[in-house]
NUNUZA-565852 format. One record per residue (C-alpha): residue in three letters; x, y, z. Coordinates in steps of 0.1 Angstrom, whole numbers, padded with zeros to 4 digits, always signed. Layout:
<sites>
ALAXYZ/...
</sites>
This chain:
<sites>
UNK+0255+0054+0038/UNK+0227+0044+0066/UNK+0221+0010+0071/UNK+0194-0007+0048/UNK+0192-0037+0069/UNK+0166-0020+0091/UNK+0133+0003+0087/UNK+0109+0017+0104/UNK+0076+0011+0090/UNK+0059+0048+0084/UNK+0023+0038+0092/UNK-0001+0028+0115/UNK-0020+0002+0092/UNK-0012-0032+0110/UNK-0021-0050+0079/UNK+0006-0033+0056/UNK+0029-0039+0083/UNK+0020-0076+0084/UNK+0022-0079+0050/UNK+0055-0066+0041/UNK+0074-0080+0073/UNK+0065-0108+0050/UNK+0072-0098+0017/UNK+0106-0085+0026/UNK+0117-0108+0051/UNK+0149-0115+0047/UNK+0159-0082+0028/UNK+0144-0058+0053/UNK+0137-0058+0091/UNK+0105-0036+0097/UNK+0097-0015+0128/UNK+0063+0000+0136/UNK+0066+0033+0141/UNK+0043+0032+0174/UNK+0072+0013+0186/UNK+0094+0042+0186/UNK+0065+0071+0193/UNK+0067+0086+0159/UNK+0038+0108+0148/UNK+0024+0100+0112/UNK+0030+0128+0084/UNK-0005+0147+0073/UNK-0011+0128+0038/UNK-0012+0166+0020/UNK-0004+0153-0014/UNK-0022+0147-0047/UNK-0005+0114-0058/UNK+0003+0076-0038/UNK+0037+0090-0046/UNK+0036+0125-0034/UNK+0026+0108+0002/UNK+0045+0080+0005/UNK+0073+0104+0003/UNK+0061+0128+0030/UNK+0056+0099+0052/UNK+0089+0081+0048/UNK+0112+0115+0048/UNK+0091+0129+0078/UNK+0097+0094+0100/UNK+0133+0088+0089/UNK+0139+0125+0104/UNK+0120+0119+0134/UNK+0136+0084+0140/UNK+0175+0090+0129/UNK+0168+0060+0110/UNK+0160+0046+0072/UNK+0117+0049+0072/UNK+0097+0030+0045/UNK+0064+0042+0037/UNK+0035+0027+0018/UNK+0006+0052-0001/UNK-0018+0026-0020/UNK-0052+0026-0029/UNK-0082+0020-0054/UNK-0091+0034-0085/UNK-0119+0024-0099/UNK-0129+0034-0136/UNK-0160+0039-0134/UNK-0155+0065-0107/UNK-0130+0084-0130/UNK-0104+0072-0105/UNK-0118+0076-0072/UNK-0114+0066-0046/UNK-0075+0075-0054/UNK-0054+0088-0029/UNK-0083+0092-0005/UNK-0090+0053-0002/UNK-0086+0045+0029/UNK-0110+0074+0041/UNK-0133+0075+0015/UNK-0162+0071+0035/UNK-0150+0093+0063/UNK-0118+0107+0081/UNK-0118+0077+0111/UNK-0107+0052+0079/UNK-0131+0026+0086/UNK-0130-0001+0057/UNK-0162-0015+0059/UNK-0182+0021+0056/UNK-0153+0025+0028/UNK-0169-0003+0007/UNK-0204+0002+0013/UNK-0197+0038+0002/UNK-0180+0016-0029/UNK-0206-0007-0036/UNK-0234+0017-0034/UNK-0215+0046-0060/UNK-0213+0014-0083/UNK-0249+0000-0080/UNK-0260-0006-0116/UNK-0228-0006-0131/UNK-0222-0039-0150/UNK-0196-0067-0141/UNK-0178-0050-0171/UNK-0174-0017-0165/UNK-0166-0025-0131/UNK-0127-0023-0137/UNK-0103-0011-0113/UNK-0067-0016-0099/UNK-0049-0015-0066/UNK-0015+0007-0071/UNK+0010+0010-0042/UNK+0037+0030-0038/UNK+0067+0027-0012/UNK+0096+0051-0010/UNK+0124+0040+0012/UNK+0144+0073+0027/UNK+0173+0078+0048/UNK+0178+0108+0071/UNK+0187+0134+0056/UNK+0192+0144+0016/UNK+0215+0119+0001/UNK+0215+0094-0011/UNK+0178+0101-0029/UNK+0150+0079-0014/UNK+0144+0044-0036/UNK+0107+0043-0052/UNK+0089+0013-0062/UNK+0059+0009-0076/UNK+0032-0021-0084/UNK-0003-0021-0103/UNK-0029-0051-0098/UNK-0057-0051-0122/UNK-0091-0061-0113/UNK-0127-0055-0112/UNK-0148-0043-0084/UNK-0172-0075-0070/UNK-0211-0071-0066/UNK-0206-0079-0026/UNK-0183-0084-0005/UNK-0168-0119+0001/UNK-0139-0136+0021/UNK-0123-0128+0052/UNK-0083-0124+0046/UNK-0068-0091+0041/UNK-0075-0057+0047/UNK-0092-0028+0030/UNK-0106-0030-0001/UNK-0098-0068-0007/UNK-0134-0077+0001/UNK-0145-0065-0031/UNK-0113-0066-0052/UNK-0113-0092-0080/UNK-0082-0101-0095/UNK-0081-0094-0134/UNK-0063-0127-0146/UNK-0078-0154-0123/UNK-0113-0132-0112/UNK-0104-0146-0078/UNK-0112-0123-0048/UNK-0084-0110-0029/UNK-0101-0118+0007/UNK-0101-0154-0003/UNK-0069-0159-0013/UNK-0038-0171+0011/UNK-0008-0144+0018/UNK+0016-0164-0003/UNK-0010-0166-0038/UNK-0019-0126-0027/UNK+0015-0116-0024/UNK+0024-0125-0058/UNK-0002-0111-0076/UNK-0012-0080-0055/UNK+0004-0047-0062/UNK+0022-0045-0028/UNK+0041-0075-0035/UNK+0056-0064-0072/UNK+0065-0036-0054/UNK+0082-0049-0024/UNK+0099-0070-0052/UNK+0110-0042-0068/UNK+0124-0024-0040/UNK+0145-0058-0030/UNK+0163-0054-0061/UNK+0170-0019-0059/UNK+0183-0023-0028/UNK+0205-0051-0036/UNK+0215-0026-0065/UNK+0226+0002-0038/UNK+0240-0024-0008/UNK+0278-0014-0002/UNK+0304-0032-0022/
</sites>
């Protein structure tokens, strides 16, 4: 059985990186994948799911070692789902998450605070080189609504504009330790800590 102590981290997105060096301190040591030269796996497939795994299986085979890989994003109601699977280059191919939520903001103009519900889902799939033992999948949903403008400065992506369902704060204004227990990437980092205390040796 490989080692689960240590990961490489299959993406280039520094803050997912930063964030769940945090969330899984102690359970799990990340490693960037720039680190080691590894070239990120075309996201080809139609769900968070379907890409998280390409990305983990592609850079545990290309490292030797157990990879971890992350596929969130957005889906907004109102949009039927979008912007899905293609969040992070909704507006655009370079990624850029400003252009990504004035794209946002703009498909929803006129669209009442109520119908403006959404969720961030992540997905991470931690795989070992080679077929066995199956890669561990964990997965975390936060509700919310979409804000009328952006506000706040912490985080990344979407959390400009994300407001969280239960206490209608926004996700840019709220500290790492009060976003990682609500947001999606933190109930599934939590997740994944069990299941790997389910698999560890012994």
């Amino acid at each position: 059985m490989a080692d689960l102590r240590t990961a490489v981290l299959a993406t280039g997105n520094q803050g997912k990186l930063l964030e769940l060096q945090e969330l899984l301190k102690g359970r799990l040591r990340l490693i960037a994948m720039r680190e080691l030269g590894l070239e990120a796996a075309e996201e080809t497939g139609s769900s968070f799911e379907e890409n998280a795994r390409l990305k983990a299986c592609a850079a545990a085979e290309q490292s030797g070692l157990p990879a971890l890989s992350d596929d969130s994003g957005l889906e907004v109601d109102a949009l039927q789902g979008a912007p899905g699977v293609y969040s992070s280059r909704y507006a655009g191919a370079e990624g850029n998450a400003r252009a990504n939520i004035r794209k946002l903001l703009s498909s929803l103009d006129g669209v009442p605070a109520e119908n403006r519900t959404a969720r961030l889902r992540c997905v991470l799939v931690l795989a070992t080189p080679g077929k066995e033992p199956p890669p561990l999948i964990a997965e975390g949903v936060w509700e919310g609504r979409i804000a009328a403008s952006a506000q706040g400065s912490r985080g990344f992506g979407y959390d400009p504009v994300f407001l969280d369902g239960r206490t209608g704060r926004c996700a840019a204004l709220m500290s790492p330790a009060e976003k990682g227990r609500r947001s999606h990437r933190g109930q599934a980092a939590r997740i994944l800590a069990r299941l790997l205390g389910d698999r560890a040796p012994g």
